[in-house]
MMTF fields as JSON, N, C-alpha, C and O atoms, coordinates in Angstrom:
{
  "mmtfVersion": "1.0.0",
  "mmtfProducer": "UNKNOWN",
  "numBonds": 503,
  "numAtoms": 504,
  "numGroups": 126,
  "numChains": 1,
  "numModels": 1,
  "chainsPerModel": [1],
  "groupsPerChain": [126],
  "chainIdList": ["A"],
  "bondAtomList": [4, 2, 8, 6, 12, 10, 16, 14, 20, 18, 24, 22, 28, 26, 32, 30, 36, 34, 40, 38, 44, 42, 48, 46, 52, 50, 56, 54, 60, 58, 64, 62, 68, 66, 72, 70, 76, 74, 80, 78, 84, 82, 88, 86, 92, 90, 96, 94, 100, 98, 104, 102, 108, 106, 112, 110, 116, 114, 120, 118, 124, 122, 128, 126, 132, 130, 136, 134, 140, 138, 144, 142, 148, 146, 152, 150, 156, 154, 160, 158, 164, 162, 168, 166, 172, 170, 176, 174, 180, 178, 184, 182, 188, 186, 192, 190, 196, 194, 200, 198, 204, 202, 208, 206, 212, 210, 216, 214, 220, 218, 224, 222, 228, 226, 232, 230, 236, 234, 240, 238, 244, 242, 248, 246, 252, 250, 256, 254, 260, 258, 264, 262, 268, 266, 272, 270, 276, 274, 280, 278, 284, 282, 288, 286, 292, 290, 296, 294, 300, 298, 304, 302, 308, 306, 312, 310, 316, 314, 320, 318, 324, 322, 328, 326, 332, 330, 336, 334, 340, 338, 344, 342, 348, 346, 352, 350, 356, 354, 360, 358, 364, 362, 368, 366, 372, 370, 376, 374, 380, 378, 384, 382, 388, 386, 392, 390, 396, 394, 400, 398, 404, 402, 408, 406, 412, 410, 416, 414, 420, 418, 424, 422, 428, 426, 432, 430, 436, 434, 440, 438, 444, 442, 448, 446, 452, 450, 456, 454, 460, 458, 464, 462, 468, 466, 472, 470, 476, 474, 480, 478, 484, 482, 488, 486, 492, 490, 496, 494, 500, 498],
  "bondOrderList": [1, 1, 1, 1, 1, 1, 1, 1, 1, 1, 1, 1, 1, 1, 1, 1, 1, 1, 1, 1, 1, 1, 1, 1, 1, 1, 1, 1, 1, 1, 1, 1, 1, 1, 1, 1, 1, 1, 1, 1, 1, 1, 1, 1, 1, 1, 1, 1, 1, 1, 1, 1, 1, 1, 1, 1, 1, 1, 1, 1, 1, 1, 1, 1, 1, 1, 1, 1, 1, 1, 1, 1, 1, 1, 1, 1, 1, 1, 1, 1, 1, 1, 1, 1, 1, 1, 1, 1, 1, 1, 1, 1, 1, 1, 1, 1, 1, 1, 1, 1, 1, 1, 1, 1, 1, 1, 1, 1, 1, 1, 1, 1, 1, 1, 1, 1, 1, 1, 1, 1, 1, 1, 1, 1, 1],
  "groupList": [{"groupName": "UNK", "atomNameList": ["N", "CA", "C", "O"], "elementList": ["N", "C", "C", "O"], "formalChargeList": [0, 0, 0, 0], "bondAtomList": [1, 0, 2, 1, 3, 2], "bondOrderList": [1, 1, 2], "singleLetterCode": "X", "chemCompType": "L-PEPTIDE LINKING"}],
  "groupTypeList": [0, 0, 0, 0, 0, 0, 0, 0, 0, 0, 0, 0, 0, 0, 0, 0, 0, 0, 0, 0, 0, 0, 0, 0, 0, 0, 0, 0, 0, 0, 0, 0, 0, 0, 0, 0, 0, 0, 0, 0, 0, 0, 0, 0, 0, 0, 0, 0, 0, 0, 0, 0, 0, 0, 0, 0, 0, 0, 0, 0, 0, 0, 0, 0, 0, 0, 0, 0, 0, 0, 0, 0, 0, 0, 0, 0, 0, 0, 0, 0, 0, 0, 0, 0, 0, 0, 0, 0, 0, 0, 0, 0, 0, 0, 0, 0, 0, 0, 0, 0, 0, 0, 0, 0, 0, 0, 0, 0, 0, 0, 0, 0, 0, 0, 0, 0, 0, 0, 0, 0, 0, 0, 0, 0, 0, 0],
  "groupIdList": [1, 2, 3, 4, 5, 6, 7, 8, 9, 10, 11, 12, 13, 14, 15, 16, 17, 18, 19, 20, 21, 22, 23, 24, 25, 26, 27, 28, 29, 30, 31, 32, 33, 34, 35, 36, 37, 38, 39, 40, 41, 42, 43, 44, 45, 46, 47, 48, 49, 50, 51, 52, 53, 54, 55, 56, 57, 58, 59, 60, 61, 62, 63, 64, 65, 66, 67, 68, 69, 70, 71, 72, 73, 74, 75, 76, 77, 78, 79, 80, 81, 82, 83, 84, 85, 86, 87, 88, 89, 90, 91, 92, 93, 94, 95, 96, 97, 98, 99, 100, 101, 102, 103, 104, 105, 106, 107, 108, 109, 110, 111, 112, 113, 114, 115, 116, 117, 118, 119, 120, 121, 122, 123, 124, 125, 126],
  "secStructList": [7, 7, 1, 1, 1, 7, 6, 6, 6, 6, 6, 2, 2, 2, 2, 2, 2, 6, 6, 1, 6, 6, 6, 2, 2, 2, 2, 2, 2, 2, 6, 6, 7, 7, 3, 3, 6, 6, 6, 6, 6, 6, 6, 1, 1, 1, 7, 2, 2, 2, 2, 2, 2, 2, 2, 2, 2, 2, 2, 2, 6, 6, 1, 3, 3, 7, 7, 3, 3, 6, 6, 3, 3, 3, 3, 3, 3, 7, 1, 2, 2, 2, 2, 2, 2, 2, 2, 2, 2, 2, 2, 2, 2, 2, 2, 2, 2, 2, 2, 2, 2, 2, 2, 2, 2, 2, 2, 2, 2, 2, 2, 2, 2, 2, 2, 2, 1, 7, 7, 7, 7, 7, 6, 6, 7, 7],
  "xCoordList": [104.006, 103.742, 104.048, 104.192, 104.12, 104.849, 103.738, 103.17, 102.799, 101.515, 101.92, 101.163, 103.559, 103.63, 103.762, 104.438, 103.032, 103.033, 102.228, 101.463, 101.792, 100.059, 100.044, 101.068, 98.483, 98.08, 98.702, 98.655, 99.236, 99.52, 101.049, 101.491, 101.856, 103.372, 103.023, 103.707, 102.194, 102.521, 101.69, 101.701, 100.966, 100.568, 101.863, 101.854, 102.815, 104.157, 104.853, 105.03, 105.157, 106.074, 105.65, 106.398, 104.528, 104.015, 104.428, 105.262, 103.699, 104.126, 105.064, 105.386, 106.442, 107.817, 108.267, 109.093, 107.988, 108.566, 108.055, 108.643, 106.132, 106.227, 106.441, 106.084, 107.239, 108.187, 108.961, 109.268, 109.239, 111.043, 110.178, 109.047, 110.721, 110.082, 110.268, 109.398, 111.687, 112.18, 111.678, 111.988, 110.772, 110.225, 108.789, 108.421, 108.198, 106.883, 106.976, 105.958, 108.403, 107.977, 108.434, 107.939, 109.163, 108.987, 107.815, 107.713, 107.079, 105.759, 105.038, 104.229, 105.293, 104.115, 104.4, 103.511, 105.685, 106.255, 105.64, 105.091, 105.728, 105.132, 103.664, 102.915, 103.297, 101.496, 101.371, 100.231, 102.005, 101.687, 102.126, 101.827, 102.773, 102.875, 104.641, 105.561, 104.807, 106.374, 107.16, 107.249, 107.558, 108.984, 110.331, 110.376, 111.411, 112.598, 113.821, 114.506, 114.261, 114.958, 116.19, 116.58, 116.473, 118.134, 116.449, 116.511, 115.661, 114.262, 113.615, 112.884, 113.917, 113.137, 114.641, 114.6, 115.441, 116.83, 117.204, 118.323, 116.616, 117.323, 116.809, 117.556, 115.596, 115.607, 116.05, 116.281, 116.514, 117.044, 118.787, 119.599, 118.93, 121.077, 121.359, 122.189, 120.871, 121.974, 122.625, 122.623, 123.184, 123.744, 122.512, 121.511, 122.964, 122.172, 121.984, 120.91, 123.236, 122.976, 121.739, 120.997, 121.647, 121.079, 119.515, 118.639, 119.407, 118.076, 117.666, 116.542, 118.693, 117.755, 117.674, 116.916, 118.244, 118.401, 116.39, 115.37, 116.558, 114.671, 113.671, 112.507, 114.483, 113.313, 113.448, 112.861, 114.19, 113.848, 113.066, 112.535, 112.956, 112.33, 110.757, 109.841, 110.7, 109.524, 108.428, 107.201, 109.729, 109.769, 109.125, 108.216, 110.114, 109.391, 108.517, 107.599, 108.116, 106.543, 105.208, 104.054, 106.284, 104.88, 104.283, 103.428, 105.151, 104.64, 104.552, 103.629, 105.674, 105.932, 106.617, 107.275, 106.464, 107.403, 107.924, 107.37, 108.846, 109.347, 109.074, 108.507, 109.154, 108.624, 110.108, 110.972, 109.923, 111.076, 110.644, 109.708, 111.257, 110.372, 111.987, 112.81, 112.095, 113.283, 114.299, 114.223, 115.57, 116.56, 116.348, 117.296, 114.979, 114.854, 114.046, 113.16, 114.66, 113.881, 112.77, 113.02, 111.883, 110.96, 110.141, 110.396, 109.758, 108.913, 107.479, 107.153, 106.827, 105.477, 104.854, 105.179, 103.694, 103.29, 102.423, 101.849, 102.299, 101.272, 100.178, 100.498, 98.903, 97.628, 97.231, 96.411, 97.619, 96.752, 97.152, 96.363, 98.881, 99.254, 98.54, 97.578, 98.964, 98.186, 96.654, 96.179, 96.157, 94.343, 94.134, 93.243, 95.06, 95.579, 95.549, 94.6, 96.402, 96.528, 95.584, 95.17, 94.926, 93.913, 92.747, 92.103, 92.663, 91.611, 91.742, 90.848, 93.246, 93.678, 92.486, 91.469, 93.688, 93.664, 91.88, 91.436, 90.827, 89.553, 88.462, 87.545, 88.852, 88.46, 88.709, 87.713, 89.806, 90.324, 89.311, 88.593, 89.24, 88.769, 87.271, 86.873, 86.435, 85.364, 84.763, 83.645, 86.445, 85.919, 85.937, 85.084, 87.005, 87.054, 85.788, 85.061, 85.358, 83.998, 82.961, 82.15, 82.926, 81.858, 81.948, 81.021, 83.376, 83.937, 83.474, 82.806, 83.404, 83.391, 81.601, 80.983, 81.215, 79.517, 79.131, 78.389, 79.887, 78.981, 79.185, 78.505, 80.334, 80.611, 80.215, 80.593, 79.364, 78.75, 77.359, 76.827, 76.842, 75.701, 75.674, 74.999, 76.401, 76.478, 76.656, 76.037, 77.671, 77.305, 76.542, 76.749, 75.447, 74.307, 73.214, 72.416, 73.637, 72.37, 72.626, 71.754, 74.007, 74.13, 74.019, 73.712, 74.077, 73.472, 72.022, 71.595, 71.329, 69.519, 69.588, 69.052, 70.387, 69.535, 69.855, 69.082, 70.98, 71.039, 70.774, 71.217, 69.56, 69.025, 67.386, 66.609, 67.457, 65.758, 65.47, 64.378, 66.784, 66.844, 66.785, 67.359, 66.034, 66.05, 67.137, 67.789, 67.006, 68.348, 68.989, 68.316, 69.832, 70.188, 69.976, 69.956, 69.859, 69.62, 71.49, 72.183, 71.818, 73.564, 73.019, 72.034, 73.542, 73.95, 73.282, 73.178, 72.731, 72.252, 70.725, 69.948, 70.39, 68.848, 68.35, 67.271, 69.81, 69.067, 69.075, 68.624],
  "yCoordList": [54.94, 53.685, 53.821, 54.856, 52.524, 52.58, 52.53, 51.575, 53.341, 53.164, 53.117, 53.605, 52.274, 52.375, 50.525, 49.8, 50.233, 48.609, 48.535, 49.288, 47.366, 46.559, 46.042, 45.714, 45.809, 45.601, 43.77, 43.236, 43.268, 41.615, 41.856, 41.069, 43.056, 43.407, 43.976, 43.429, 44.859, 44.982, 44.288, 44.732, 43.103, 42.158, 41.154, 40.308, 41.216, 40.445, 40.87, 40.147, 42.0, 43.263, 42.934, 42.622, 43.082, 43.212, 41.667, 41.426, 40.573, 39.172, 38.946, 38.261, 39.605, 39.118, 40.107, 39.532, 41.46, 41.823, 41.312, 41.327, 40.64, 40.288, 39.033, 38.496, 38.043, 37.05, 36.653, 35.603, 38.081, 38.355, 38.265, 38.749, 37.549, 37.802, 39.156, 39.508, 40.023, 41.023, 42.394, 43.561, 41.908, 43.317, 43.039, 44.031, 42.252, 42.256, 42.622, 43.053, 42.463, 42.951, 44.632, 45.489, 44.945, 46.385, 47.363, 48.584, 46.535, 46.812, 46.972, 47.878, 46.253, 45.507, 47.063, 47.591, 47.599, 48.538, 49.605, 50.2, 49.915, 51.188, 51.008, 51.985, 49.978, 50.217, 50.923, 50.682, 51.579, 51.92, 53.481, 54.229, 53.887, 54.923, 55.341, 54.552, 56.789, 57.001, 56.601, 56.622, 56.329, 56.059, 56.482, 56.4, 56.899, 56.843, 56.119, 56.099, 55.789, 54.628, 54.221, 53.108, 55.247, 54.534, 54.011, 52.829, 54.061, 53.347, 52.137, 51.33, 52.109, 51.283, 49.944, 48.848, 50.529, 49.483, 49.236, 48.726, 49.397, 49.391, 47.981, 47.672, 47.059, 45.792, 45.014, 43.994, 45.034, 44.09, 44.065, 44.981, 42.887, 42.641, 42.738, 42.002, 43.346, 43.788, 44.999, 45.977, 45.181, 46.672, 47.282, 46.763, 48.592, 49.384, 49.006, 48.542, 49.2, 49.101, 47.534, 47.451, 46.334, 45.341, 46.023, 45.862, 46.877, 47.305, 48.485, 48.531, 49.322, 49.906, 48.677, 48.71, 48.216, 47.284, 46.556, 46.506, 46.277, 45.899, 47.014, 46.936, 48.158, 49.346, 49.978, 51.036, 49.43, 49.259, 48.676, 49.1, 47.368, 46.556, 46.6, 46.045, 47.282, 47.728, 48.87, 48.971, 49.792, 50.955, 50.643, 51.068, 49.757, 49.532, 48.801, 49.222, 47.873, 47.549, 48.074, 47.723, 49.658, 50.543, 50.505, 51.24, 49.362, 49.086, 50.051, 50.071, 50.938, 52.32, 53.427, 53.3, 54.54, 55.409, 56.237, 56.236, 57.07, 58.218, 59.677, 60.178, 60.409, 61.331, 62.629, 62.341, 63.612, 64.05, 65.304, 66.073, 65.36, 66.232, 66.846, 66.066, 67.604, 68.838, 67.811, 67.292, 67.425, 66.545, 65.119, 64.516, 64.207, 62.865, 62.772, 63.495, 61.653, 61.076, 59.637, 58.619, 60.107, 59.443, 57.712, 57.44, 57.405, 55.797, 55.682, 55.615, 55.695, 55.651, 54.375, 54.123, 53.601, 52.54, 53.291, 54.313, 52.501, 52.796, 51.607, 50.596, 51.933, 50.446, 50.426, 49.553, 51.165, 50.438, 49.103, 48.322, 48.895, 47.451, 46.649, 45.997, 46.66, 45.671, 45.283, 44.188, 46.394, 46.336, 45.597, 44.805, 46.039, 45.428, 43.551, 42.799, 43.292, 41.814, 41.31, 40.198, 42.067, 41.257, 41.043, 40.017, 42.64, 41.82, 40.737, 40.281, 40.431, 39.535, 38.1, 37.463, 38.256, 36.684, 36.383, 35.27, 37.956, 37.58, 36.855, 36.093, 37.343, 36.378, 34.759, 34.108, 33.982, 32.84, 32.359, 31.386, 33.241, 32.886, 32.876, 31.783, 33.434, 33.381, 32.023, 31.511, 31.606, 30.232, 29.127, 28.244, 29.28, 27.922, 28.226, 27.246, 28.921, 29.0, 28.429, 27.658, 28.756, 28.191, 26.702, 25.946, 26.258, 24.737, 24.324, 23.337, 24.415, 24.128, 23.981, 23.025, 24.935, 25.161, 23.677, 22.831, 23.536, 22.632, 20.998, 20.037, 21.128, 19.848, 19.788, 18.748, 20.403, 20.513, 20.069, 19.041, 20.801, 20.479, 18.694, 17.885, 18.416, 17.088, 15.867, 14.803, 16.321, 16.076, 15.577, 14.732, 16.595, 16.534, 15.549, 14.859, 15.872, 14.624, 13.384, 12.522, 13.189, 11.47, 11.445, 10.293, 12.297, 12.062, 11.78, 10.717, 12.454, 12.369, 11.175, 10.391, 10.545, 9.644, 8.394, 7.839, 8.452, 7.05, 6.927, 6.037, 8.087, 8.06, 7.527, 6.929, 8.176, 7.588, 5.913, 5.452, 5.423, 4.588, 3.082, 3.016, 2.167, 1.183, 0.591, 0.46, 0.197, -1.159, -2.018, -3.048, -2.135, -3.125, -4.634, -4.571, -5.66, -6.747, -7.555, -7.264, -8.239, -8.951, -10.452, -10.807, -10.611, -12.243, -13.268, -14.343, -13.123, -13.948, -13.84, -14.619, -12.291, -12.228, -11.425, -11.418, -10.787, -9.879, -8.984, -8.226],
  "zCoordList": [131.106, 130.446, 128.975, 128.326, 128.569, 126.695, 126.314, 126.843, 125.325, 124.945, 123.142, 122.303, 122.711, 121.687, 121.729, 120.999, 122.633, 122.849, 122.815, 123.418, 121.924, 121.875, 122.918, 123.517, 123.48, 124.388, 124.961, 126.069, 123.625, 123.832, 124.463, 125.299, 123.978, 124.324, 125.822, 126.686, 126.261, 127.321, 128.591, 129.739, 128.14, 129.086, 129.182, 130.077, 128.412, 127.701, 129.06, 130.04, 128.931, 129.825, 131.481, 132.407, 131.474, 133.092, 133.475, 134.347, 132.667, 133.578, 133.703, 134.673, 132.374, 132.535, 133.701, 134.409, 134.155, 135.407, 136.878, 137.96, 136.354, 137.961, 138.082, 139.131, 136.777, 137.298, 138.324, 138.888, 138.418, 139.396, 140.883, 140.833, 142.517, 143.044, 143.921, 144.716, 143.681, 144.249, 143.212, 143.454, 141.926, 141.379, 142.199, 142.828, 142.271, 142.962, 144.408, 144.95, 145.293, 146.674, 146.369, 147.101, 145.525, 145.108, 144.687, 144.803, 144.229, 143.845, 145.166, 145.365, 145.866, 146.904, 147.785, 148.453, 147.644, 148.446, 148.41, 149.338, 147.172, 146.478, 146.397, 146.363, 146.369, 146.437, 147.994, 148.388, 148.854, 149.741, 149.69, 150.621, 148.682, 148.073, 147.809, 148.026, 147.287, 146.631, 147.598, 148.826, 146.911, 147.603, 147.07, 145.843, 147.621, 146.844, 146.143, 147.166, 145.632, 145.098, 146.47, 146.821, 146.88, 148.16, 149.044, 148.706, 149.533, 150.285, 149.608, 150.183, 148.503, 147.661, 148.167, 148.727, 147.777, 147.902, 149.062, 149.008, 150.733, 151.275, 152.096, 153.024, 151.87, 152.639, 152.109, 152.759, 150.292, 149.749, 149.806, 149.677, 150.009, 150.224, 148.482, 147.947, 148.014, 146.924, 146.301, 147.05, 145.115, 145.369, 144.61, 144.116, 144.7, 143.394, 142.156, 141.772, 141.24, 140.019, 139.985, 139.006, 141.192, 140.307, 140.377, 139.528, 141.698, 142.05, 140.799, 140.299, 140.448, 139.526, 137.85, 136.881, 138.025, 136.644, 137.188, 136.5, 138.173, 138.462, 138.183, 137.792, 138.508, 138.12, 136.968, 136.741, 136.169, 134.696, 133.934, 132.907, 134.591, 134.17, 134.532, 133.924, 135.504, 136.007, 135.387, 135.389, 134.777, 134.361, 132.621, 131.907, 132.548, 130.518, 130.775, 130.072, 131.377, 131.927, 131.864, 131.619, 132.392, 132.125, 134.252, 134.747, 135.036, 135.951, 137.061, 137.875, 137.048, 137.676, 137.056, 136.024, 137.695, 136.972, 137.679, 138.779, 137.599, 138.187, 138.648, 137.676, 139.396, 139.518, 140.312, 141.141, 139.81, 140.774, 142.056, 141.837, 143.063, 144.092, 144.789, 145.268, 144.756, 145.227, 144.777, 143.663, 145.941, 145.322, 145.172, 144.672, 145.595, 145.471, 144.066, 143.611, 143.568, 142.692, 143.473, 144.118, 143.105, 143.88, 142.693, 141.519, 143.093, 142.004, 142.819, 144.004, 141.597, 142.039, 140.982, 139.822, 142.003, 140.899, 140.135, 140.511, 138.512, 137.676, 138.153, 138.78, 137.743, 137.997, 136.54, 136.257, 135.609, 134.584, 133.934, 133.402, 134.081, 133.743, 134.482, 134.076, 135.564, 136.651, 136.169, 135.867, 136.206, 135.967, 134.316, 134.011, 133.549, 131.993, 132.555, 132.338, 133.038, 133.761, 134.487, 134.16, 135.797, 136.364, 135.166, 134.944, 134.3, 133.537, 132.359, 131.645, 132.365, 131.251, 132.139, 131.863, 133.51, 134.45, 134.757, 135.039, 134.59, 135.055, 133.943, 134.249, 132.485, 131.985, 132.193, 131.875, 132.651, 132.806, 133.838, 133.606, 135.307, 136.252, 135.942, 136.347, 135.517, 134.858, 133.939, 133.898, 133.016, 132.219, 133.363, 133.448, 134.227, 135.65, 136.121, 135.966, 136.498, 137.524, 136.759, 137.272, 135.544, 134.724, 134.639, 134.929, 134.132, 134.32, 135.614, 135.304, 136.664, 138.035, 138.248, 138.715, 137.864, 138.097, 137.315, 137.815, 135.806, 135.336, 135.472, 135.114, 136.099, 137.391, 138.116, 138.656, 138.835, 140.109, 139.59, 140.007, 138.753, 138.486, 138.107, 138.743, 137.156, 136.929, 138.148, 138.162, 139.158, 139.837, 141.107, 141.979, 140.778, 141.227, 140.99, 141.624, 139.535, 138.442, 138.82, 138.935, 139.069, 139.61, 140.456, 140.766, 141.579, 142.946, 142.716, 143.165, 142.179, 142.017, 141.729, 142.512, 140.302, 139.304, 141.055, 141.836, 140.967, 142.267, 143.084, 143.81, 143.54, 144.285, 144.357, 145.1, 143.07, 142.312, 141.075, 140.744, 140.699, 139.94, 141.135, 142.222, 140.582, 141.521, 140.956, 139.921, 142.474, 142.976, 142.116, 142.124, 141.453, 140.379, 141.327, 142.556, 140.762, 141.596, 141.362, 140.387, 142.139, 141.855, 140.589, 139.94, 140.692, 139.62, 140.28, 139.688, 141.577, 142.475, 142.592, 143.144, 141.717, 141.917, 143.647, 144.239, 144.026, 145.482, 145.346, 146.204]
}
């Protein structure tokens, strides 16, 4: 990971790679553990160079990284971007829930009050 990126650059980095929807099923790949790059490339119809041009992008992300093991070069995910992002997205989800609770509650209050306020009478006096 680039740890010469502020924390605002590499929440920057992670959303602009899991933009793409072919870096996220790469991801999705490797969350199941290493893999090698000709494996990493081989359900997608395109060539190499565009697939490693994604694991670059993945790579300055900070989102995975490389590892080497006899002759494969292997890609392994990193979680601290990710965990960097969910905890960006859990503050958000935290302010909706709160938004949501205090609609509900309100809610509520007009259910009570019209339930307890008498009957308005019509123009007619019923």
């Amino acid at each position: 990971m680039n740890h010469a990126l502020s924390k605002s650059d590499r929440l920057d980095a992670t959303f602009a790679a899991l933009s793409d929807p072919t870096r996220r099923a790469i991801l999705a790949r490797l969350a199941d553990g290493e893999v090698s790059v000709m494996d990493l490339a081989k359900p997608f119809s395109m060539s190499q160079p565009a697939i490693s041009k994604h694991l670059k992008v993945l790579e300055r992300a900070g989102l995975i990284s490389g590892i080497k093991n006899a002759q494969k070069r292997l890609r392994k995910i990193e979680a601290k971007p990710l965990a960097e992002a969910t905890e960006w997205l859990e503050n958000y989800r935290k302010f909706w829930e709160g938004r949501f609770n205090q609609l509900d509650s309100l809610i509520e209050e007009l259910k009570l009050s019209k339930q307890t306020s008498p009957k308005r009478k019509n123009k007619k006096g019923e």
